[in-house]
TIKE-220135 format. One line per 2 residues: number of its first residue (from 1); their letters; for each residue x, y, z of C-alpha. Coordinates in nm, 3 decimals. Each point is the difference from the previous one (the first is absolute). Example, Ala and Ser with C-alpha at 12.3 -4.5 7.8 and 13.67 -1.06 7.14 Angstrom:
% TIKE-220135
1> AS> 1.230:-0.450:0.780 ~ 0.137:0.344:-0.066
END
This chain:
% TIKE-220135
1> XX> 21.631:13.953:15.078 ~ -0.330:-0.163:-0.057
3> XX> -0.289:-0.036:0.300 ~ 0.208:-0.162:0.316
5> XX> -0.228:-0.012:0.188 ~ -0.148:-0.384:-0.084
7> XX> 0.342:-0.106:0.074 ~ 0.016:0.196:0.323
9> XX> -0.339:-0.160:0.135 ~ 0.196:-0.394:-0.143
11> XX> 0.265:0.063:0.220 ~ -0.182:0.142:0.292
13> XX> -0.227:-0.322:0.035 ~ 0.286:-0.249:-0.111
15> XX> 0.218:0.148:0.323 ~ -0.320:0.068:0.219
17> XX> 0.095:0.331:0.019 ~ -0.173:0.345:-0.035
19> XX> -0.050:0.133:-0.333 ~ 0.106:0.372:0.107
21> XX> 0.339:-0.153:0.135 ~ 0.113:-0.133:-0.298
23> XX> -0.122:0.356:-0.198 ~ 0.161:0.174:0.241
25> XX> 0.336:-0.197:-0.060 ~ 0.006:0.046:-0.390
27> XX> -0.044:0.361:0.047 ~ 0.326:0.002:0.262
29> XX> 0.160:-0.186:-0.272 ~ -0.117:0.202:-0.248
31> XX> 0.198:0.308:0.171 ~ 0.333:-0.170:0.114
33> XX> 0.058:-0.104:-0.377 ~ -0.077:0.347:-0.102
35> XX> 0.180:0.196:0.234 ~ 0.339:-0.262:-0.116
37> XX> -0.121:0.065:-0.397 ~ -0.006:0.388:0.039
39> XX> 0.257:0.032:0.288 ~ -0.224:0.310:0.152
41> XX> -0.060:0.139:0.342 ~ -0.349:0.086:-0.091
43> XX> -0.306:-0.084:0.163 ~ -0.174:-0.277:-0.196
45> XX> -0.333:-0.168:0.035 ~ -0.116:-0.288:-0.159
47> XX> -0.379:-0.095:-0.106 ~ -0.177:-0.224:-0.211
49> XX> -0.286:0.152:-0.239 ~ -0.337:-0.179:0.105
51> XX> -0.122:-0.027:-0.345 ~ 0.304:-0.082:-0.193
53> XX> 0.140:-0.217:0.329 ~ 0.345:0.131:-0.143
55> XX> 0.328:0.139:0.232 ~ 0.067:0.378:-0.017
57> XX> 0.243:0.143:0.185 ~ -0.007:0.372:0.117
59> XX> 0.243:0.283:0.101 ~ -0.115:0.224:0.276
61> XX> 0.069:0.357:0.054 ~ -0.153:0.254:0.191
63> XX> -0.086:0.349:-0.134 ~ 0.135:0.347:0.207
65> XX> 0.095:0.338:-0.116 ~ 0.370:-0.045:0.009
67> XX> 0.172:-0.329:-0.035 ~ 0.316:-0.090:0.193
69> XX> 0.005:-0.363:-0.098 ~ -0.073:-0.073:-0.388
71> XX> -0.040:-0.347:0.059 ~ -0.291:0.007:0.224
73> XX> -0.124:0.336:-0.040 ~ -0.138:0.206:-0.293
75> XX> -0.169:0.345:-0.058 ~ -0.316:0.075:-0.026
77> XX> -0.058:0.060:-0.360 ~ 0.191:-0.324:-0.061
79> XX> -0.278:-0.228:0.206 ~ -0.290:0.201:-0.212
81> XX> 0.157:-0.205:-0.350 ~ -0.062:-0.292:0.191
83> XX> -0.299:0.059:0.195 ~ -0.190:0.267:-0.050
85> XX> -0.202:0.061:0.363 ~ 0.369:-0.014:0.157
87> XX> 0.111:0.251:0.227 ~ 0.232:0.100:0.269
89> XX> 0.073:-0.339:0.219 ~ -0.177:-0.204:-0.223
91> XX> 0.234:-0.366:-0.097 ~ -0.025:-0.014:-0.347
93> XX> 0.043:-0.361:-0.190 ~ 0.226:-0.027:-0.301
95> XX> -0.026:-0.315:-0.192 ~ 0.334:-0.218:-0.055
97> XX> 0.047:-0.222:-0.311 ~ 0.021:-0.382:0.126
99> XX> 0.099:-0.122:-0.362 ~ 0.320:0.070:0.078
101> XX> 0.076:-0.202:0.329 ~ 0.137:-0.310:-0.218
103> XX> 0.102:-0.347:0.116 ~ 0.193:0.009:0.300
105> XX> -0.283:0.285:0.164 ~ -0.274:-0.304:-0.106
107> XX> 0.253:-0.210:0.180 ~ 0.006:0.201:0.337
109> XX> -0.340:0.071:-0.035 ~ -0.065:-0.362:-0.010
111> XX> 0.261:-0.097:0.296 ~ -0.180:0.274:0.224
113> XX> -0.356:-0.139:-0.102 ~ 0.098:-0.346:0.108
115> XX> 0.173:0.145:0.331 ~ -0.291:0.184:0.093
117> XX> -0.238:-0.292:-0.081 ~ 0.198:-0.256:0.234
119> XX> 0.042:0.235:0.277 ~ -0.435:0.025:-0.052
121> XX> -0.031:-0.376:-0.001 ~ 0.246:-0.007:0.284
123> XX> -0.202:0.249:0.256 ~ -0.338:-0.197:-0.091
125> XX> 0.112:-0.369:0.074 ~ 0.170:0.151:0.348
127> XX> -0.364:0.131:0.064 ~ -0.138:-0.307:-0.079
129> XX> 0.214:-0.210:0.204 ~ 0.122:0.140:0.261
131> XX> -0.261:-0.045:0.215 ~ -0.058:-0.380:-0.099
133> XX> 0.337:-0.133:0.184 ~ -0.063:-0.347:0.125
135> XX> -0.270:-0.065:-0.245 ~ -0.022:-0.347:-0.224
137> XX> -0.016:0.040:-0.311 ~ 0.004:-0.209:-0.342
139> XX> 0.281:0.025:-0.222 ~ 0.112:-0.149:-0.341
141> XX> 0.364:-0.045:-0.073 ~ 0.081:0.270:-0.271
143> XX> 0.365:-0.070:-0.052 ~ 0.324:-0.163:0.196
145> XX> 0.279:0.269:0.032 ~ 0.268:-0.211:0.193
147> XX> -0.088:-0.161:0.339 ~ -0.263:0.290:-0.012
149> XX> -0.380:-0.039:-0.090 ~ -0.184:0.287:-0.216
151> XX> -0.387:-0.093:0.081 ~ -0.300:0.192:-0.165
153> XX> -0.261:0.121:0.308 ~ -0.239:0.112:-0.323
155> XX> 0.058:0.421:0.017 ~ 0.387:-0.049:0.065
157> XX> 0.303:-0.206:0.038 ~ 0.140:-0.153:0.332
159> XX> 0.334:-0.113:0.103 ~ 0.087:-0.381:0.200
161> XX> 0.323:0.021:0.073 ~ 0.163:-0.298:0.083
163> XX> 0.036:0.046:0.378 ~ -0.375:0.000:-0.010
165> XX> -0.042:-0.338:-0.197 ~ -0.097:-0.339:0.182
167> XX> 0.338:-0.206:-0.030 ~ -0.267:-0.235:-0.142
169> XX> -0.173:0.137:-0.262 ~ 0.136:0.050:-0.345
171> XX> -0.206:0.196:-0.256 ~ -0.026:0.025:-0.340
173> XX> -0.142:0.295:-0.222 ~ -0.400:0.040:-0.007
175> XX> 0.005:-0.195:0.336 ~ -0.279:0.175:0.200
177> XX> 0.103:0.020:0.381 ~ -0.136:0.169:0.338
179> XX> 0.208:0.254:0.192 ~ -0.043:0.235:0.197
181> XX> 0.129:0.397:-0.014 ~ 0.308:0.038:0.206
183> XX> 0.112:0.366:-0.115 ~ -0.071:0.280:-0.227
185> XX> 0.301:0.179:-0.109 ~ -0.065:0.370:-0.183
187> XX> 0.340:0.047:-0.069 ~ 0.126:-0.369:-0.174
189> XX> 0.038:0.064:-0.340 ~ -0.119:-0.365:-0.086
191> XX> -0.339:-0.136:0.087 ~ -0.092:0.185:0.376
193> XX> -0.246:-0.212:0.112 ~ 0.188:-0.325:0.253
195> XX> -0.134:-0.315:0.026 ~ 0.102:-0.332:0.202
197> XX> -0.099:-0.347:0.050 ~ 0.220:-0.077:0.282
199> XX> -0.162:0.287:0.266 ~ -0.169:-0.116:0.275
201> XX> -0.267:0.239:-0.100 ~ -0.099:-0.262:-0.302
203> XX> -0.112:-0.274:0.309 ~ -0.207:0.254:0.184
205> XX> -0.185:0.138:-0.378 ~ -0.019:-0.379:-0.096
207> XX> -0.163:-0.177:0.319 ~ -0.244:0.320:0.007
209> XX> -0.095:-0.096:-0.360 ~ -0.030:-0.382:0.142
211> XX> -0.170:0.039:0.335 ~ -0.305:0.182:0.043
213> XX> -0.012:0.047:0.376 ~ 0.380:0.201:-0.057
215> XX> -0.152:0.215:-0.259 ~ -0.302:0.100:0.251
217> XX> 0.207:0.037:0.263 ~ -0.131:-0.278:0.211
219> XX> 0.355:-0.147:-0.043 ~ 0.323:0.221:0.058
221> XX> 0.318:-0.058:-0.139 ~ 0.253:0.130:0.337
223> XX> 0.297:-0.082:-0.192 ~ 0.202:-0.141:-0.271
225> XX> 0.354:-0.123:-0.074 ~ 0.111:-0.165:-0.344
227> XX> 0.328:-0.118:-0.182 ~ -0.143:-0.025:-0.381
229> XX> 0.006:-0.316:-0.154 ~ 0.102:-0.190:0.308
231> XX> -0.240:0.070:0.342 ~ -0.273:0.245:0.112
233> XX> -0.138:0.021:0.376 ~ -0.316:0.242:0.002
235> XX> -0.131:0.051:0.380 ~ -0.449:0.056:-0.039
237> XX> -0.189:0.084:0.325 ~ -0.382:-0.011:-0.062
239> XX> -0.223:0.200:0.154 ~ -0.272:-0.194:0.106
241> XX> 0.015:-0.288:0.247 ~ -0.231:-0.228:-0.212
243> XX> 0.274:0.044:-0.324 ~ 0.295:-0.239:0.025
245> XX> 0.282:0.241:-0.191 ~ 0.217:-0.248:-0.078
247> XX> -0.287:-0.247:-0.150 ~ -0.141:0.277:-0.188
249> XX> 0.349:0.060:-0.183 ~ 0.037:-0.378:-0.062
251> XX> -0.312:-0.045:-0.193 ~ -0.211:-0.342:-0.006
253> XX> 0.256:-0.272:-0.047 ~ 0.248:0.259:-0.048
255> XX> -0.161:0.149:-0.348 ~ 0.074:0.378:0.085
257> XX> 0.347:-0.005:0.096 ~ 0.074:-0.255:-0.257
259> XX> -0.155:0.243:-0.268 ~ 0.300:0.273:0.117
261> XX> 0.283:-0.240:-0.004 ~ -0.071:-0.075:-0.345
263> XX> -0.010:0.337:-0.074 ~ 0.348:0.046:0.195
265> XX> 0.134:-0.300:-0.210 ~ 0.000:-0.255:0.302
267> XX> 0.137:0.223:0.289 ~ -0.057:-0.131:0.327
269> XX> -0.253:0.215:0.226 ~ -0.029:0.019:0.366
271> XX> -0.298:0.086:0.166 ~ 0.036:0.062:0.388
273> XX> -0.251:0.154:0.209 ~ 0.097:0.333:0.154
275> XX> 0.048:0.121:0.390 ~ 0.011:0.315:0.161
277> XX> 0.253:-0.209:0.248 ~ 0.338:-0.006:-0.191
279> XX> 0.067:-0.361:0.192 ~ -0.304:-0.141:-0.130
281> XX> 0.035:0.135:-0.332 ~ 0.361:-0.118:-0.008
283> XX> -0.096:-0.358:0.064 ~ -0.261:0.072:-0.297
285> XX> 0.279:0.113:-0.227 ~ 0.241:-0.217:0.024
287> XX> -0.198:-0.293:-0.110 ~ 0.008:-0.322:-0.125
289> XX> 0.239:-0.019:0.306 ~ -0.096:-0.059:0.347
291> XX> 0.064:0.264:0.271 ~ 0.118:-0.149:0.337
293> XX> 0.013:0.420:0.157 ~ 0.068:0.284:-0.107
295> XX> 0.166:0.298:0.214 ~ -0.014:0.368:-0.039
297> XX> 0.394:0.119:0.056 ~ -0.114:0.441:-0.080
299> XX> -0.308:0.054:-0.022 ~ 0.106:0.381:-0.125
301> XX> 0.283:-0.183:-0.262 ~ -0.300:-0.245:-0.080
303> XX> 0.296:-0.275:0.055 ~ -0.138:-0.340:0.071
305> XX> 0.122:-0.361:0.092 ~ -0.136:-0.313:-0.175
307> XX> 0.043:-0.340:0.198 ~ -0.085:-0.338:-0.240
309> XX> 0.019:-0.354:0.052 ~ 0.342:-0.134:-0.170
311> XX> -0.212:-0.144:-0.303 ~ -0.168:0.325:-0.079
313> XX> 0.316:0.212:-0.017 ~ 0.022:-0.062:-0.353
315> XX> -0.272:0.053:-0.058 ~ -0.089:0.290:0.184
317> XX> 0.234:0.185:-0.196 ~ -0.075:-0.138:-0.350
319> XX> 0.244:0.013:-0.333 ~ 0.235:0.244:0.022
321> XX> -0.116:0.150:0.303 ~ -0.371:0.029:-0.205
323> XX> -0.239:-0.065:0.263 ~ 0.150:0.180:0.294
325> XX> 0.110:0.304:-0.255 ~ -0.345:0.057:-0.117
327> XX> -0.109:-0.031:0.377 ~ 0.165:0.297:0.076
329> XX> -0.065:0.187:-0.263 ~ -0.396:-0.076:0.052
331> XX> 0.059:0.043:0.409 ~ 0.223:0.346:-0.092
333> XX> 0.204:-0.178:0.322 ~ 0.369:-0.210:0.051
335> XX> -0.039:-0.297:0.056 ~ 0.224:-0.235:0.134
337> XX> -0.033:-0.373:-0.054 ~ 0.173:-0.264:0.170
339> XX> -0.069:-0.364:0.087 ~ -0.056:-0.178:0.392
341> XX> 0.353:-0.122:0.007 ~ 0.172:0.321:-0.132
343> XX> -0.224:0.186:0.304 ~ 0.134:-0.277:0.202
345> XX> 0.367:0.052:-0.087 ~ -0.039:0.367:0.035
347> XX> -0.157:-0.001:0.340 ~ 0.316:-0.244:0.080
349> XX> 0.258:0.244:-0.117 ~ -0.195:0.300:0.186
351> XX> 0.010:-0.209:0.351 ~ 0.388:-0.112:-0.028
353> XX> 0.089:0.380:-0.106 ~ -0.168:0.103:0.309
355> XX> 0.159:-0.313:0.198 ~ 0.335:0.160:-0.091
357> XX> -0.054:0.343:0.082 ~ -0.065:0.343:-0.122
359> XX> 0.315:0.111:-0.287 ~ 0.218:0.283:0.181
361> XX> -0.068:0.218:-0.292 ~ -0.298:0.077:0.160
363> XX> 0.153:0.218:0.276 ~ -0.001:0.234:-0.272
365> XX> -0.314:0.103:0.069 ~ 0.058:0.059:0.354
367> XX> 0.310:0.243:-0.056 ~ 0.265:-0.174:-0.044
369> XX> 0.217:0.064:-0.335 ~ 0.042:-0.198:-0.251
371> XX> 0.373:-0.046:0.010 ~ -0.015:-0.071:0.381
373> XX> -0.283:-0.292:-0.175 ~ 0.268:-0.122:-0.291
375> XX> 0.363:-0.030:0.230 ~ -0.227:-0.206:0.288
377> XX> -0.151:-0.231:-0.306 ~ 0.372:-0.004:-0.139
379> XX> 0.094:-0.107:0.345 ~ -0.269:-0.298:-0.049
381> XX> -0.305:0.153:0.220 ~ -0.301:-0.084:-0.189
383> XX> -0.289:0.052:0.200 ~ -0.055:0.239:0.277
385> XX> -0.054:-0.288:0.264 ~ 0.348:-0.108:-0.059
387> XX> 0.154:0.383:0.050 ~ -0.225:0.007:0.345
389> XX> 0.196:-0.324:0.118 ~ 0.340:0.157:-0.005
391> XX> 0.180:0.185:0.207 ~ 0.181:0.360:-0.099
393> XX> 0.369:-0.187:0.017 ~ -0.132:-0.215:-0.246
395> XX> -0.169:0.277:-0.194 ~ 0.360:0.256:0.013
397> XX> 0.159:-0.330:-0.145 ~ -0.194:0.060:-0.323
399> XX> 0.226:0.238:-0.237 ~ -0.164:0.395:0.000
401> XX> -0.171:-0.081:0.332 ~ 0.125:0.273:0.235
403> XX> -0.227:0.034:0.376 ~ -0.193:0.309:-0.135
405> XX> -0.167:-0.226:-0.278 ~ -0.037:-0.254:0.257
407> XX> -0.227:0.201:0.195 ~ -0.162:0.075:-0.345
409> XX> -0.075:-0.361:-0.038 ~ -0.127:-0.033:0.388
411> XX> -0.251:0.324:-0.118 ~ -0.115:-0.161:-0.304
413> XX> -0.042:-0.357:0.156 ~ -0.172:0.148:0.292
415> XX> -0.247:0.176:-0.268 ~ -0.074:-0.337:-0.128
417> XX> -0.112:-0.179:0.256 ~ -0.182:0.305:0.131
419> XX> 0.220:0.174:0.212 ~ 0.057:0.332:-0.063
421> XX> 0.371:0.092:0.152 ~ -0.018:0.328:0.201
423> XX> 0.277:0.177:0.104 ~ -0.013:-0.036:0.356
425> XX> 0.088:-0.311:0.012 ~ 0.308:-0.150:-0.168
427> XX> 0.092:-0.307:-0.156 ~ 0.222:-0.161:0.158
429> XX> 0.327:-0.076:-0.180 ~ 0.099:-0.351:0.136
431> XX> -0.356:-0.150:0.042 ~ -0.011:-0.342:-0.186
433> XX> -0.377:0.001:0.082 ~ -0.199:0.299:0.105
435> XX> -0.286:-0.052:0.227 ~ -0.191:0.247:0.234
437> XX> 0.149:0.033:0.373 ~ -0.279:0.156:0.227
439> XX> 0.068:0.086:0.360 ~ -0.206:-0.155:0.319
441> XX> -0.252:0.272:0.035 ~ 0.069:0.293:-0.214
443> XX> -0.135:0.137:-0.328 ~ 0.295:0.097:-0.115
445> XX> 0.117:-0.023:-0.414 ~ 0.140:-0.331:-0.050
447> XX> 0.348:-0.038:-0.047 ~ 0.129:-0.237:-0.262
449> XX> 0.253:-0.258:0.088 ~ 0.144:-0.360:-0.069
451> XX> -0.116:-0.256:0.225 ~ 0.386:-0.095:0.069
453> XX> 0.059:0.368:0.106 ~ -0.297:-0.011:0.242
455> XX> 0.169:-0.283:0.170 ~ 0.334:0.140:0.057
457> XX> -0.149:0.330:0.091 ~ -0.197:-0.168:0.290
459> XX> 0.290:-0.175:0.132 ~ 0.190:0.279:-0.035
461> XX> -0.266:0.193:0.172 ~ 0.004:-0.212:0.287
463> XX> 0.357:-0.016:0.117 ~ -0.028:0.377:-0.014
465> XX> -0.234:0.019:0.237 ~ 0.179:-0.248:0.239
467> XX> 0.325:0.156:-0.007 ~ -0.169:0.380:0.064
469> XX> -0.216:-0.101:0.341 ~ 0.257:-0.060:0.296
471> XX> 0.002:-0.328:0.200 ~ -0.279:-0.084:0.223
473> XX> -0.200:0.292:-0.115 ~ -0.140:-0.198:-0.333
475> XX> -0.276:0.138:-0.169 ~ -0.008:0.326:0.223
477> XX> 0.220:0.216:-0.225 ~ -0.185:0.350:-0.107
479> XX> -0.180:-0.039:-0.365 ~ 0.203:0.281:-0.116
481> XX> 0.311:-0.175:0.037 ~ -0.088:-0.281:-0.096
483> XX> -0.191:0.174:-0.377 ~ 0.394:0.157:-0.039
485> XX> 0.146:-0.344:0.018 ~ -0.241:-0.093:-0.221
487> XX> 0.093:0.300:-0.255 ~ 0.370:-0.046:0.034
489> XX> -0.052:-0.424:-0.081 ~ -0.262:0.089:-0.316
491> XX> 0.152:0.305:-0.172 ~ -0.035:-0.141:-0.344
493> XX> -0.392:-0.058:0.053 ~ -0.221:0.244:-0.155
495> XX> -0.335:0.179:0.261 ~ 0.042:-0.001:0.332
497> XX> 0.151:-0.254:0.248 ~ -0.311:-0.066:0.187
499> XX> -0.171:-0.147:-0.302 ~ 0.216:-0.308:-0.033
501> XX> -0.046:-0.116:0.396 ~ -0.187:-0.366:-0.009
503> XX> 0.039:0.011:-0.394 ~ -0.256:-0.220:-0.214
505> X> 0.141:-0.136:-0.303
END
């Protein structure tokens, strides 16, 4: 084999690679297609003579007084035909014939070389590039390989895939086009290097390359939100109070923005001002349309509500959903947009559900079960006012309504309206409306009654007291008698007797 070396210092600058690399991977594929040639377990070594710049391959052994393995050991006397200052421990190199190796070694050889060299090329463009993610660059169309794009960035090869294409550009090969670096991929066998054309990130790179107060920082870009090839909102904030953000985006009769739609292939750009206060900056965002309010339903779920006068619900949330989809995306909040008469209709529909009382399934939450809730709305009780109104005959008449749930029912009702029901006092079974009974001058618990029972009881009450006082002695009988009489007559009346004298309905 004649000098190499020229053609190892060709291909080191035509891959941008280091020279030793690619000398180091002829020598590995020097030994993998000897070690298949010769089919040996020895030690080889391969090296290329400086002055010649031809391959030699060497065996190595090692020189001791007694060998135990022939194939990588030999004596002494042995290593002295070879080299003659050799001595014990001393590796000793024994030239290999590379005539020999034929075709299919060459082959190998060749294969591994290549390997090598692409695996090289492959760790130097990652180097390169992975650090410049997000950067614009200038590419030229190198070749079409399906809906994908093979672009030339100069020292490598980048891939557009279609999913990073503007629906509105097509391209032809030699085109030259911006992009900017999405990813770098080390492992992709292809080209590892990612470009797109329908990031976001292209707007920012491109309107810092238009606008000199972005690129010095006098102008912020806060945010930015894009569909390629059909609308772009970008939200700027400027730093000083004397720079209009907005105007300085724009351009003199509209000469810098223009100068990136063309470049975007006529996609339309939005330019809002941004706010710290996400109502503000939501009435920024979703323009052309004109905010009537705007209310904030979680702050911590960033959920808000959008109000707009009927003609500006269209709008307000553009083709498709475009203009209030990019909103949100740009806000990173829900938003929720609905017109003056659908507000309308739904503050209707909120007052005549509350008209009509609360559901019964809400007792739920206050204990009671949930097939106690589904036989009473089988038994048509919708709301909870409705159950209050009847009376527990009319509840037992319901099919699975025993009296033990119907106290269940009076507990949960009770819990409702903010009653809690203690067990000293008892509902009473036959009530058709409960109401608090206090007596004249005590501070006794109340006792819960109907108002029809209170009258009965009083009459009741009073013909006891006539028949137990003897004639002409009216109103002189001993209290004691007179609270037994009282005892025997109200037996079914929960707490003491003396609390229901001069009752108060």
């Amino acid at each position: 084999m004649e000098n190499v070396y020229s053609s190892i210092e060709l291909l080191s600058k035509e891959k941008g690679i280091d020279s030793q690399i690619v000398l180091d991977a002829v020598k590995d594929a020097m030994l993998i297609a000897a070690r298949k040639h010769f089919r040996t377990t020895e030690d080889l070594v391969a090296d290329i003579d400086e002055r010649t710049g031809a391959l030699r391959l060497f065996a190595v052994k090692k020189a001791v007084e007694e060998v135990t393995d022939p194939v990588k050991e030999m004596t002494l006397s042995e290593a002295l035909q070879f080299d003659p200052a050799a001595e014990i421990g001393s590796e000793i190199r024994i030239q290999k014939p590379t005539e020999g190796l034929g075709r299919i070694s060459a082959q190998t050889a060749k294969q591994v070389i290549f390997q090598k060299v692409r695996e090289a090329e492959r760790d130097t463009i990652y180097q390169e590039y992975s650090g410049r993610a997000g950067e614009l660059v200038n590419c030229t169309v190198k070749r079409i390989e399906g809906p994908d794009l093979v672009v030339d960035l100069g020292k490598t090869e980048a891939r557009l895939p279609k999913k990073e294409q503007s629906r509105l550009e097509n391209y032809s090969v030699s085109d030259r086009v911006r992009c900017v670096i999405k990813l770098v991929d080390k492992s992709s066998k292809g080209p590892g290097v990612l470009v797109s054309r329908a990031d976001p990130e292209l707007v920012r790179r491109l309107f810092e390359q238009e606008v000199p107060e972005i690129y010095d920082n006098t102008v912020l870009i806060k945010g930015c939100a894009r569909e390629a090839g059909e609308r772009t909102k970008i939200a700027v904030w400027s730093r000083d109070r004397d720079v209009d953000c907005v105007g300085a985006c724009v351009g003199m009769k509209g000469m810098r923005v223009q100068s990136i739609i063309r470049e975007l292939r006529g996609e339309k750009i939005d330019i809002i001002e941004w706010s710290d206060d996400p109502v503000q900056f939501a009435t920024h965002a979703l323009s052309p349309a004109k905010i009537s309010r705007v209310t904030v339903i979680d702050p911590l779920g960033k959920h808000m509500e959008v109000i707009v006068d009927d003609s500006q619900l269209s709008l307000a949330i553009g083709k498709k959903g475009q203009n209030v989809r990019l909103a949100a995306k740009l806000l990173g909040w829900k938003i929720d947009i609905k017109s003056e008469e659908e507000k309308r209709q739904e503050v209707e529909y909120a007052i005549a559900a509350l008209a009509q009382g609360s559901p019964v399934s809400i007792l739920i939450d206050h204990g009671l079960p949930e097939q106690v809730v589904d036989k009473l709305v089988g038994g048509g009780i919708g709301t909870v006012e409705k159950l209050g109104d009847m009376t527990p005959e009319q509840l037992e008449e319901i099919p699975g309504i025993d009296p033990e749930t119907i106290e269940r029912i009076q507990t949960a009702v009770n819990s409702f309206y903010g009653q809690p029901y203690s067990e000293d006092s008892e509902p009473a079974a036959e009530s058709a409306e409960s109401v608090e009974v206090q007596p004249a001058g005590g501070d006794s618990e109340p006792v819960v009654e109907s108002a029809l029972q209170n009258d009965d009881l009083q009459n009741e009450r009073q013909a006891a007291e006539v028949e137990a006082q003897p004639s002409g002695t009216m109103g002189h009988a001993p209290q004691e008698a007179q609270r037994e009489e009282e005892k025997g007559v109200e037996g079914d009346v929960s707490g003491p007797a003396s609390h229901l004298t001069n009752p108060q309905v």
